[in-house]
C-alpha positions in Angstrom: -4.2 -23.1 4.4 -4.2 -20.3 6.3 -6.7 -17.4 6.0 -5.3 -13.9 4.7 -5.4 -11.0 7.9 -8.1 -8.8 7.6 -7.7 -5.5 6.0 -8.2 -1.9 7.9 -8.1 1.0 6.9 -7.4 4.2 9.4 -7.3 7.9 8.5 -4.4 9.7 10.1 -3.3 13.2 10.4 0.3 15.0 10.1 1.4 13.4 12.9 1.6 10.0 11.4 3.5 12.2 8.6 6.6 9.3 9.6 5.2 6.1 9.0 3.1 7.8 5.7 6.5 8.8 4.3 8.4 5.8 4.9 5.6 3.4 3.6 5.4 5.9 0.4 8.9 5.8 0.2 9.5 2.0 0.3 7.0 1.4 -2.5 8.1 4.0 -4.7 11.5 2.3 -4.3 11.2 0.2 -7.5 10.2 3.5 -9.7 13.6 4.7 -9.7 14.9 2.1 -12.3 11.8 2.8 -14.6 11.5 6.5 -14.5 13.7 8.6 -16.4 12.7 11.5 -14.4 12.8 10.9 -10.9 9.9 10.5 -8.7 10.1 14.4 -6.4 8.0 11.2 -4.0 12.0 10.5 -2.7 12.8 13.8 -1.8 10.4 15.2 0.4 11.1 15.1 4.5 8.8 14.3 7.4 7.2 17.9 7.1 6.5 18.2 3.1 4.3 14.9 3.8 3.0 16.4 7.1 2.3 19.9 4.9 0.3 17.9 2.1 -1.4 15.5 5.2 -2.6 18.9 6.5 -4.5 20.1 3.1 -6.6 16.9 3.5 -5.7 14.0 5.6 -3.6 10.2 4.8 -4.9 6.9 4.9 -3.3 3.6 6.5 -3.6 0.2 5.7 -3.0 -2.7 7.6 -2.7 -6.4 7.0 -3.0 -7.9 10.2 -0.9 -6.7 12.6 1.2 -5.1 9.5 1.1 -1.8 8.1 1.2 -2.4 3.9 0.5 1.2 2.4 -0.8 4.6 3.0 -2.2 7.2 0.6 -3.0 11.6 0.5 -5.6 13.3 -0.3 -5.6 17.3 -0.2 -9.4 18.8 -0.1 -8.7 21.3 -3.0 -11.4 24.0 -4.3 -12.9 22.1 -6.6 -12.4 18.4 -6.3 -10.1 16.1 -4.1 -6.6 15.2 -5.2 -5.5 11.4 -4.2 -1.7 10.8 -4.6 1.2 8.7 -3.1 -0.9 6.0 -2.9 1.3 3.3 -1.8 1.5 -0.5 -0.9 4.3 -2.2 -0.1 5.6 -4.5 -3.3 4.9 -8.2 -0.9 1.2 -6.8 -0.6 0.2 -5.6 -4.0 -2.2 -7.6 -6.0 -4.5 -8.1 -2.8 -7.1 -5.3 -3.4 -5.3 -3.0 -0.6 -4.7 -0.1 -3.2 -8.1 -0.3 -4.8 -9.8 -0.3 -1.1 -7.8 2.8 0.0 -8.6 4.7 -3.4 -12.4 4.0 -2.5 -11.8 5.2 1.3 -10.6 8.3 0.3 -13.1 9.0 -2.4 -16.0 8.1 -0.1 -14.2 10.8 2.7 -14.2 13.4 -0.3 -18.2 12.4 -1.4 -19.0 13.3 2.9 -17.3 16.3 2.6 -19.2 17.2 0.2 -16.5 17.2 -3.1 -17.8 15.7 -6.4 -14.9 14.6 -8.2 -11.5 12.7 -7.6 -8.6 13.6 -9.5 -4.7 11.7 -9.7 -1.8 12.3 -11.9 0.0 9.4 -12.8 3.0 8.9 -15.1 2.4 7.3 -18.7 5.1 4.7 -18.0 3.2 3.3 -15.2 0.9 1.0 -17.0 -0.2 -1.2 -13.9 -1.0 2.0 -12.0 -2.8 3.6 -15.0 -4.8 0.6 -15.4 -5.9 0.1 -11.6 -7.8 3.5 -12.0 -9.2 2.9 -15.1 -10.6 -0.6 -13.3 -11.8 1.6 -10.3 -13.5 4.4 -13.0 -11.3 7.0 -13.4 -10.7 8.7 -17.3 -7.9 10.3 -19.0 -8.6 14.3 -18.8 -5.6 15.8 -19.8 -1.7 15.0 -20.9 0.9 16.7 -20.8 4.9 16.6 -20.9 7.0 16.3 -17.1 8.2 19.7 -16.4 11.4 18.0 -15.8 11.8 16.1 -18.5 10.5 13.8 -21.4 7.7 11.6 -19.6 4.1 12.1 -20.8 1.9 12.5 -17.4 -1.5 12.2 -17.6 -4.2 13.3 -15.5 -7.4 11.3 -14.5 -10.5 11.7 -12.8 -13.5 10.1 -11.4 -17.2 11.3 -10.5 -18.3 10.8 -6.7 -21.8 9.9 -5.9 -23.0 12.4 -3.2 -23.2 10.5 0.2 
């Protein structure tokens, strides 16, 4: 039996905004047959990632030798918004998301932010339940401005580093 490749993580800027978007968009693949609404993930070019990268900063995962997802934060006044967090469909199930999440909250916590916030549609169920397992609540609901999903909001308390 071989062993499983160690997992790094690496924080990249907007000029890894390529790789960030492709990764995103590979995962996000498989949404398109669930949501009714399309994801506004499969639109956006090499410079709306490289805009949001610049607000806060992306994170890269690697497998190996093999780069398996990536995730955004943006640094807002208040608290730090995580989304796009991504791992490729082969990968999932392997703690890759969870340990990306906690990277990014524990870069918020040393910049000094004190809570973590994600939006996440109400027809992801997996998702919705890997942030409740990592501590984040239901704040707020709402309709899609675009159409009839229900998105809810979430958030999570950082410990001060």
């Amino acid at each position: 039996m071989t062993a499983e490749p160690a997992l790094t993580l690496t924080f990249v800027g907007p000029e890894q905004a390529e790789i960030v978007r492709e990764l995103m968009l590979a995962a996000f693949a498989e949404y398109e047959s669930v949501l009714t609404v399309p994801s506004s993930a499969m639109w956006e070019t090499i410079e709306d990632v490289a805009g949001h990268i610049a607000l806060g900063g992306a994170v890269l995962a690697r497998l190996g030798s093999e780069t398996v997802g990536s995730g955004r934060f943006e640094l807002r006044d208040d608290h730090v918004y995580i989304g796009r967090l991504s791992v490729l469909p082969p990968h999932r199930g392997r703690g890759v998301a969870a340990a990306m999440m906690l990277a990014m909250e524990q870069r918020a916590a040393a910049a000094g932010f004190r809570e973590a916030r994600i939006g996440v549609r109400t027809l992801l169920t997996r998702n919705i339940a890997l942030y409740e397992r990592l501590g984040y609540v239901v704040t707020n609901r709402y309709q899609h401005p675009r159409g009839d999903e229900i998105i809810v909001d979430m958030a999570k308390p950082l410990a001060p580093e």
